[in-house]
C-alpha beads as a LAMMPS data file, in Angstrom:
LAMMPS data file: protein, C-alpha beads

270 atoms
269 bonds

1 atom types
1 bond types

-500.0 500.0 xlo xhi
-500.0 500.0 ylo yhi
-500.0 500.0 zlo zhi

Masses

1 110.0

Atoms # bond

1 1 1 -51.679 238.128 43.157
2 1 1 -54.261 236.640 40.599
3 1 1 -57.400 238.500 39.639
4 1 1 -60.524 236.993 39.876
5 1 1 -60.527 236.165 36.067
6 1 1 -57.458 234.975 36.032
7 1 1 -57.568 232.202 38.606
8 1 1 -60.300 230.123 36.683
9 1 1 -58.475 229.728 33.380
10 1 1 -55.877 228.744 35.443
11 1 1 -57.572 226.249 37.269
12 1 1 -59.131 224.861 33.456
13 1 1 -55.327 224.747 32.225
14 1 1 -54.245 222.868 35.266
15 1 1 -57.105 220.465 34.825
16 1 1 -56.474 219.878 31.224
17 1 1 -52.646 218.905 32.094
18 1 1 -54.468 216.179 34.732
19 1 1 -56.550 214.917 32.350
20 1 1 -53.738 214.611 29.995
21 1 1 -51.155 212.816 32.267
22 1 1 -54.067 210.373 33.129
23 1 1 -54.824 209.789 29.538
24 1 1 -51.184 208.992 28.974
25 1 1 -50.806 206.917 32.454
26 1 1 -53.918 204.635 31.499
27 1 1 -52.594 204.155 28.147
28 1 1 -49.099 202.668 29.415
29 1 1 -51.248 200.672 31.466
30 1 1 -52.810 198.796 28.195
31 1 1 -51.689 195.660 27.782
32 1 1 -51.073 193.737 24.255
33 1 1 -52.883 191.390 23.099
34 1 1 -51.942 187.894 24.293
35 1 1 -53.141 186.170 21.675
36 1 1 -51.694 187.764 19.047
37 1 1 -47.956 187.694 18.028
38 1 1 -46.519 190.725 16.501
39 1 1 -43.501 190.401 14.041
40 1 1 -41.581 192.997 12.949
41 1 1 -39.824 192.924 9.363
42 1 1 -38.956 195.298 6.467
43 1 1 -40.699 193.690 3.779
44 1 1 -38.097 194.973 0.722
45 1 1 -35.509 191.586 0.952
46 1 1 -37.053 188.994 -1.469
47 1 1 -37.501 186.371 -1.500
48 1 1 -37.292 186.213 2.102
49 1 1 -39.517 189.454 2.913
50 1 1 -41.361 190.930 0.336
51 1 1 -44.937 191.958 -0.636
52 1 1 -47.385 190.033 -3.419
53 1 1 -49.220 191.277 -6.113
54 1 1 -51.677 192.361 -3.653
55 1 1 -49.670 194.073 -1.400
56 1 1 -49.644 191.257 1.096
57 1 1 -46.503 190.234 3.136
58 1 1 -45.283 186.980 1.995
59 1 1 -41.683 184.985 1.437
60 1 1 -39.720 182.743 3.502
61 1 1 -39.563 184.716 6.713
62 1 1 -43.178 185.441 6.290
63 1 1 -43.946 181.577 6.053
64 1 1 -41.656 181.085 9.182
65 1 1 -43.080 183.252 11.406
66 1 1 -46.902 182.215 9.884
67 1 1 -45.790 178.714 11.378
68 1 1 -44.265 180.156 14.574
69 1 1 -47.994 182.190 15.433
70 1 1 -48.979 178.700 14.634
71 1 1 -47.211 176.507 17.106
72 1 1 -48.030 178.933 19.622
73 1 1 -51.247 178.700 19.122
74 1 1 -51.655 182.857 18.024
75 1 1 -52.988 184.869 15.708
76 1 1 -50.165 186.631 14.111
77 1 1 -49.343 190.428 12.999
78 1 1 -46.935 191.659 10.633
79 1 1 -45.525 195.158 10.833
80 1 1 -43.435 196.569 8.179
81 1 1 -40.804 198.451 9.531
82 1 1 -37.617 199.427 8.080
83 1 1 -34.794 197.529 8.726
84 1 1 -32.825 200.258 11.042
85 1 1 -36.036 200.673 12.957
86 1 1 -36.443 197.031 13.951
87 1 1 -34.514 196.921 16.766
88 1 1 -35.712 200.155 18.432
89 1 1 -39.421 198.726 17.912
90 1 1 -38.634 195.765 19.535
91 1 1 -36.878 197.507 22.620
92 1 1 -40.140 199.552 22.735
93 1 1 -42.637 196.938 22.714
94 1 1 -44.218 197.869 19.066
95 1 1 -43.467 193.761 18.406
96 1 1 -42.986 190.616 20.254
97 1 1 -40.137 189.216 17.209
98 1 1 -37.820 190.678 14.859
99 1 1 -37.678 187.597 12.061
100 1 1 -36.057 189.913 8.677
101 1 1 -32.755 188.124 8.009
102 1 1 -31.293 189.842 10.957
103 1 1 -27.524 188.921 11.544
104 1 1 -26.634 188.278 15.367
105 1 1 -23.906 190.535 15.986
106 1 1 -22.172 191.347 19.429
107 1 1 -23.156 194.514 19.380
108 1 1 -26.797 193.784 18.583
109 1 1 -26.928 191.451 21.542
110 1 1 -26.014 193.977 23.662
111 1 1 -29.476 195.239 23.148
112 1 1 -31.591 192.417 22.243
113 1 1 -31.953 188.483 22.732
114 1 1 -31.271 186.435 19.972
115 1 1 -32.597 182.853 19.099
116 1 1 -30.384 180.286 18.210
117 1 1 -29.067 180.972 14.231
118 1 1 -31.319 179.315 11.422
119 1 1 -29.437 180.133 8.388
120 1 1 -25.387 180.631 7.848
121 1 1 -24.373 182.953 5.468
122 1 1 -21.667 185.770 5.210
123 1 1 -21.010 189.032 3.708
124 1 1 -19.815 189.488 -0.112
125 1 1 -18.751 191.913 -2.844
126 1 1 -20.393 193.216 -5.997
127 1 1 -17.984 195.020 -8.315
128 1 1 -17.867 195.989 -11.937
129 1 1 -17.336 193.559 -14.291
130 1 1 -13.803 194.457 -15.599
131 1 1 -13.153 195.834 -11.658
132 1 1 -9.463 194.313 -10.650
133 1 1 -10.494 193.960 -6.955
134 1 1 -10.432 190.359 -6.108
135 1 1 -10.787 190.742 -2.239
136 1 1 -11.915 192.812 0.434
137 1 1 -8.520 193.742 1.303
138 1 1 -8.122 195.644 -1.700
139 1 1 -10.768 197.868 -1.290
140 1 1 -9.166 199.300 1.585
141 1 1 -7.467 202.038 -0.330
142 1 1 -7.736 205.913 -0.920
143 1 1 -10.116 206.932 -4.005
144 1 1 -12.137 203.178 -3.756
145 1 1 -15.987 204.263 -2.955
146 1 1 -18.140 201.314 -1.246
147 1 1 -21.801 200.955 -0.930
148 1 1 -23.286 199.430 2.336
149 1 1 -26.934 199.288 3.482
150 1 1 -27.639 201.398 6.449
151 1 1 -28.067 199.387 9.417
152 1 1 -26.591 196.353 8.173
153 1 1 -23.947 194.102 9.248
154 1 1 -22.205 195.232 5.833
155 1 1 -22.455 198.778 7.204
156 1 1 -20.676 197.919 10.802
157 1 1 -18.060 195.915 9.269
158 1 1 -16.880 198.351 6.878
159 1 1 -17.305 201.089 9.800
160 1 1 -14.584 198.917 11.829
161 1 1 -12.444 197.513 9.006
162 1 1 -12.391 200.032 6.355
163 1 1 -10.181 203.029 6.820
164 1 1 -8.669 204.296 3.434
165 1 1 -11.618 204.095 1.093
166 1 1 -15.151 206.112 1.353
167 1 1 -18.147 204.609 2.862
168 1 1 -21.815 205.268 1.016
169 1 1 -24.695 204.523 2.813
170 1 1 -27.926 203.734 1.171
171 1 1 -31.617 203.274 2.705
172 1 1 -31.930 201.034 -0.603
173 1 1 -30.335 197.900 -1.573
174 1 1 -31.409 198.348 -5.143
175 1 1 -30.163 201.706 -5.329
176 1 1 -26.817 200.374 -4.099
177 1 1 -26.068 198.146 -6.573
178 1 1 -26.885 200.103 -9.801
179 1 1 -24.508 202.421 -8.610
180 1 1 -22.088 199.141 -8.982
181 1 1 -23.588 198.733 -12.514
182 1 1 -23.386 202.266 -13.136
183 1 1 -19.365 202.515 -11.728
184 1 1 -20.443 205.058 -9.984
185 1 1 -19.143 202.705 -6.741
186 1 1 -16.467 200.362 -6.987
187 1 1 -18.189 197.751 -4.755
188 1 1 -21.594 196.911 -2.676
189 1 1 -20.882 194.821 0.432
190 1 1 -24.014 192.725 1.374
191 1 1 -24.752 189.271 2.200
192 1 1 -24.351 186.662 -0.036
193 1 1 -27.797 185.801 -1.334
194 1 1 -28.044 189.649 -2.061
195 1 1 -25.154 189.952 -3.750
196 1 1 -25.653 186.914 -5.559
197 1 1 -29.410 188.534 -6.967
198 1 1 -28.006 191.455 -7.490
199 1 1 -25.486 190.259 -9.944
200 1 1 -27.908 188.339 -11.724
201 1 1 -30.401 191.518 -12.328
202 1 1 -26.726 193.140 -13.378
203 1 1 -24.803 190.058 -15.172
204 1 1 -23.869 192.414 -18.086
205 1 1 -22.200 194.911 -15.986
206 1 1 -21.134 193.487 -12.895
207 1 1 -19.278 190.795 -10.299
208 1 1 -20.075 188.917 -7.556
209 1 1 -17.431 187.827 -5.493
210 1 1 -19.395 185.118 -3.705
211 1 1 -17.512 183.903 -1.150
212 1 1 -18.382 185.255 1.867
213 1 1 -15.168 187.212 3.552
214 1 1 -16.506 187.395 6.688
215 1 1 -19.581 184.070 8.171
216 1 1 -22.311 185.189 9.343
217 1 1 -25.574 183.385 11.056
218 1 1 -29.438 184.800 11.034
219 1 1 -31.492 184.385 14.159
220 1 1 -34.509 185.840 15.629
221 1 1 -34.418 188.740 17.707
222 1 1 -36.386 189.147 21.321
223 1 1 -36.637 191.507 23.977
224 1 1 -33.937 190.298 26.811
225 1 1 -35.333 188.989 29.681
226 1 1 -38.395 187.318 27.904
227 1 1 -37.115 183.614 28.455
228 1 1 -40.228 182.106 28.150
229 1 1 -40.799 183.512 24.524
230 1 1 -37.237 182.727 23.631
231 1 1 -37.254 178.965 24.337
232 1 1 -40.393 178.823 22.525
233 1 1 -39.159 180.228 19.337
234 1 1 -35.896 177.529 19.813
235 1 1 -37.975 174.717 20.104
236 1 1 -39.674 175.487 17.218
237 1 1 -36.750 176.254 15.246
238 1 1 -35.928 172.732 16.140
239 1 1 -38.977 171.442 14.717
240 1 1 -38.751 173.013 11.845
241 1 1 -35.749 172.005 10.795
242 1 1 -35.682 168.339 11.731
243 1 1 -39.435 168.504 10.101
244 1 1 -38.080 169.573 6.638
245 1 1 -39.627 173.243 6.976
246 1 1 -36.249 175.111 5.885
247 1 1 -35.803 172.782 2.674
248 1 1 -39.119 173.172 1.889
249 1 1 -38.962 176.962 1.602
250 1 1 -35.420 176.642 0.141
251 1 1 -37.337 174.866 -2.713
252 1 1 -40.006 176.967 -2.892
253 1 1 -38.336 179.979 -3.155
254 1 1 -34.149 179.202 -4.152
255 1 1 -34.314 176.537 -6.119
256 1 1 -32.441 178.594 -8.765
257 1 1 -30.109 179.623 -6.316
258 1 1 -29.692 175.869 -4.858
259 1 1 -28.692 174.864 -8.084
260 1 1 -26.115 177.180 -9.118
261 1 1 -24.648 177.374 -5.455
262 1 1 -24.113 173.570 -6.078
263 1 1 -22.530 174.437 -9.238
264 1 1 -20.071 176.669 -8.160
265 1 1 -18.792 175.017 -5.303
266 1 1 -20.688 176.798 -2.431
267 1 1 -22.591 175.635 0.897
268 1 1 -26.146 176.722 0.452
269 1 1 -27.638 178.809 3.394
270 1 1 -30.418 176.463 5.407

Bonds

1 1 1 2
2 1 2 3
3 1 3 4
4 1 4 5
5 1 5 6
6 1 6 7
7 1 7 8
8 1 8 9
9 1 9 10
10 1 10 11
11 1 11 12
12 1 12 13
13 1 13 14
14 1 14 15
15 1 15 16
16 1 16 17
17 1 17 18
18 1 18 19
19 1 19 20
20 1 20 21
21 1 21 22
22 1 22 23
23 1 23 24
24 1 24 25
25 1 25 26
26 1 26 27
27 1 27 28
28 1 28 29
29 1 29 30
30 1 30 31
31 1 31 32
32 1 32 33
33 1 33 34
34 1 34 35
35 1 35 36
36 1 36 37
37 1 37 38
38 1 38 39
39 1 39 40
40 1 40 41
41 1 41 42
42 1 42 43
43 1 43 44
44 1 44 45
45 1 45 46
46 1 46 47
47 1 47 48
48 1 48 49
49 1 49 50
50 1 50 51
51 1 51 52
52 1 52 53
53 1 53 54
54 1 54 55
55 1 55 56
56 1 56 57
57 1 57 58
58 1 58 59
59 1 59 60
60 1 60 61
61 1 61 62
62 1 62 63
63 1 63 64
64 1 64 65
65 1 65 66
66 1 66 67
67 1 67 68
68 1 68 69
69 1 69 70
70 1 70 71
71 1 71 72
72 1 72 73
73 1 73 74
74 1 74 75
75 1 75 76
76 1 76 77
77 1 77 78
78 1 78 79
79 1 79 80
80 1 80 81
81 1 81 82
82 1 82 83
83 1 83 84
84 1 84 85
85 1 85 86
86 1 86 87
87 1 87 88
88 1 88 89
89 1 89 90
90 1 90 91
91 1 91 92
92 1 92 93
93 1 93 94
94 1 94 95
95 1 95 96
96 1 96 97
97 1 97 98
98 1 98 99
99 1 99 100
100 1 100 101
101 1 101 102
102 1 102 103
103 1 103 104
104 1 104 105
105 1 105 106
106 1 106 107
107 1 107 108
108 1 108 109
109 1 109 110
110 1 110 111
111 1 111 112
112 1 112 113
113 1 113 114
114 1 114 115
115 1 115 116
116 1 116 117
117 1 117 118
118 1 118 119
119 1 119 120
120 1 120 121
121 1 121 122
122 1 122 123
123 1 123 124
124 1 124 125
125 1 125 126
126 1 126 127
127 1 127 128
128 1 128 129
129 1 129 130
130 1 130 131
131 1 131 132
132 1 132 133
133 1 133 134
134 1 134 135
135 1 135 136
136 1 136 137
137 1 137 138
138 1 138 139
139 1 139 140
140 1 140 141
141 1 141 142
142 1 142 143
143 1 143 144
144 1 144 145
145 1 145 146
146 1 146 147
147 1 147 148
148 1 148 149
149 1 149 150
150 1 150 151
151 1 151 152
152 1 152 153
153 1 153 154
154 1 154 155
155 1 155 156
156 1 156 157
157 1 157 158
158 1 158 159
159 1 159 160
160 1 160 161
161 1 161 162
162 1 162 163
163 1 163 164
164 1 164 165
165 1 165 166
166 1 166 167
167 1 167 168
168 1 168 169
169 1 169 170
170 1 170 171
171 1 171 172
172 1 172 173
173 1 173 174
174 1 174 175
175 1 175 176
176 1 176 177
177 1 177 178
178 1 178 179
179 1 179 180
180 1 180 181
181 1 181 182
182 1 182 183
183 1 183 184
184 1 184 185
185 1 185 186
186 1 186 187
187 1 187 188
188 1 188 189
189 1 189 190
190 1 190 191
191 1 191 192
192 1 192 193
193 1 193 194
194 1 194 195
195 1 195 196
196 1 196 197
197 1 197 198
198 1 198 199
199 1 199 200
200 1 200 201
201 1 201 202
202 1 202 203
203 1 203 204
204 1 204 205
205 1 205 206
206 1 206 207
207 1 207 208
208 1 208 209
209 1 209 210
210 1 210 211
211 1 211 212
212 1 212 213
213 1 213 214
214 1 214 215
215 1 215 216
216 1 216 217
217 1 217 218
218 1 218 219
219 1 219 220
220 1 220 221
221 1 221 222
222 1 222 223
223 1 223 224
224 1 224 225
225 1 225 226
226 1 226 227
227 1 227 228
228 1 228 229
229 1 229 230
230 1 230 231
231 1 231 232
232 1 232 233
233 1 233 234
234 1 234 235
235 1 235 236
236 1 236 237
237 1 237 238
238 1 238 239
239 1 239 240
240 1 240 241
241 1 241 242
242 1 242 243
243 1 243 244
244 1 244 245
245 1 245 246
246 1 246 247
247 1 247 248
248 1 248 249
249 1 249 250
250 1 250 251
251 1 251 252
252 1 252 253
253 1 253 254
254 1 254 255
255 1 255 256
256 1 256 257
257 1 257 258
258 1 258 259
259 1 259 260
260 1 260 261
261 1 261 262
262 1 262 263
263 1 263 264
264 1 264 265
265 1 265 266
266 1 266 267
267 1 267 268
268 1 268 269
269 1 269 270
C-alpha cells in the first residue's frame, strides 16, 4: 500500500501521461491544408530537380508541379526529401505527390499509386574509357565492382540481375561516377540522362553506353486510394503535353542534350 506522499506524485504522473496522449490524439486529428499541395522531391537531379543560386527549388519537375498547384487551383509546397525517403513520406502523409523522376516499378506500386508515365527513358552504363565491357551482360562476372544509387531502379535491377560481380551503393550520384573516372568501379548503372551528364563532366576518363538495357517510364507517385487526386494529375498530364509544356521545358533545359541525342541516333525522353 501507497503512503500518503506517494499517491499524489502518482496521481501528477498519471495526469501528465493524459495530457500527453490527448496532445498526441488532437494532433492526428489536424487536418492539412486543402489549399495547399505538398510535393515531395530530392532536389540533387539537375536539371530536373535542383536548387538556384539562391537556394530555391527550381528545374523541370519543379516547373511541372508549379503548373500542376496551378491547375488545381493551390498554393504549392516543396519538400526536399531524399530520394529513398520519398516514398515512406508519401505513405505517411508528409506530401500529397512524389514528382522527382521516379520510375514506376512493380514493386513500387505495390505501395503507392502511380500516374500515367510522362517521360520514357531506361537505365545505362558509365565505364572507363579504355573499359572492354560493351554490355550489361558482361558485368556479371567475379572481381567487376558496380556503382548504383541507393533506392533507385538501378539499385533493384542489379539486386535481381546481378549475381557474380559486387554491388556499391552510394547516397550520391556524383560520388558514384568519379569512382568510374577514378577506376575505382568498373561501371555506374543509372538512367540515361544521368549517365549521359555524367560522361560529359568525365569525357576524358570515361564511357557512356547510352542505350538503355533495360526501358523505363517516369510517373507521379500518389497515395492509393486517392482517385480523385490521381485523375486530376492525368488530366493535366494530358494538357500539358498536347499544350506543348514538355517541349517547352525540354528546350529550356536539354537543348544540348536534344541535339546530340538526335545526333547519335537516340529517341529523346518527352
Amino acid at each position: 500500500m501507497k503512503s500518503a506522499n506517494e499517491r499524489p506524485r502518482h496521481f501528477l504522473a498519471s495526469l501528465a501521461l493524459l495530457s500527453f496522449a490527448s496532445l498526441l490524439i488532437a494532433g492526428c486529428g489536424q487536418e492539412r491544408d486543402e489549399n495547399v499541395l505538398v510535393v515531395g522531391m530530392e532536389l540533387s537531379y539537375p536539371p530536373f530537380e535542383m536548387t538556384d543560386t539562391n537556394n530555391e527549388p527550381t528545374g523541370i519537375s519543379v516547373e511541372m508541379a508549379e503548373a500542376l498547384a496551378a491547375r488545381l487551383g493551390k498554393e504549392l509546397r516543396i519538400e526536399n526529401i531524399p530520394f529513398a525517403g520519398l516514398i515512406p513520406s508519401l505513405r505517411t502523409g508528409k506530401i500529397d505527390l512524389i514528382i522527382s523522376s521516379m520510375t514506376r516499378t512493380e514493386e513500387r506500386a505495390q505501395s503507392i499509386a502511380f500516374s500515367d508515365p510522362y517521360l520514357d527513358t531506361g537505365l545505362c552504363i558509365l565505364v572507363s574509357k579504355d573499359s572492354p565491357i560493351d554490355s550489361v551482360e558482361a558485368l556479371d562476372q567475379a572481381g567487376v565492382r558496380i556503382a548504383v544509387k541507393q533506392g533507385t531502379t538501378g539499385h533493384i535491377y542489379t539486386t535481381q540481375n546481378i549475381q557474380a560481380a559486387d554491388i556499391l551503393l552510394f547516397e550520391d550520384e556524383a560520388a558514384a561516377a568519379l569512382e568510374v573516372a577514378q577506376r575505382k568501379v568498373d561501371a555506374f548503372i543509372y538512367d540515361q540522362i544521368s549517365i549521359y551528364l555524367n560522361w560529359k563532366k568525365h569525357q576524358a576518363t570515361t564511357r557512356a553506353l547510352l542505350r538503355p538495357f533495360n526501358e523505363e517510364s517516369w510517373a507521379i507517385g500518389a497515395q492509393i486510394g486517392n482517385d480523385a487526386l490521381l485523375e486530376e494529375v492525368n488530366a493535366f498530364l494530358d494538357e500539358f503535353r498536347s499544350s506543348g509544356g514538355f517541349d517547352a521545358l525540354g528546350d529550356k533545359y536539354l537543348s544540348e542534350q536534344k541535339r546530340e541525342f538526335k545526333e547519335l541516333g537516340y529517341p529523346f525522353f518527352f
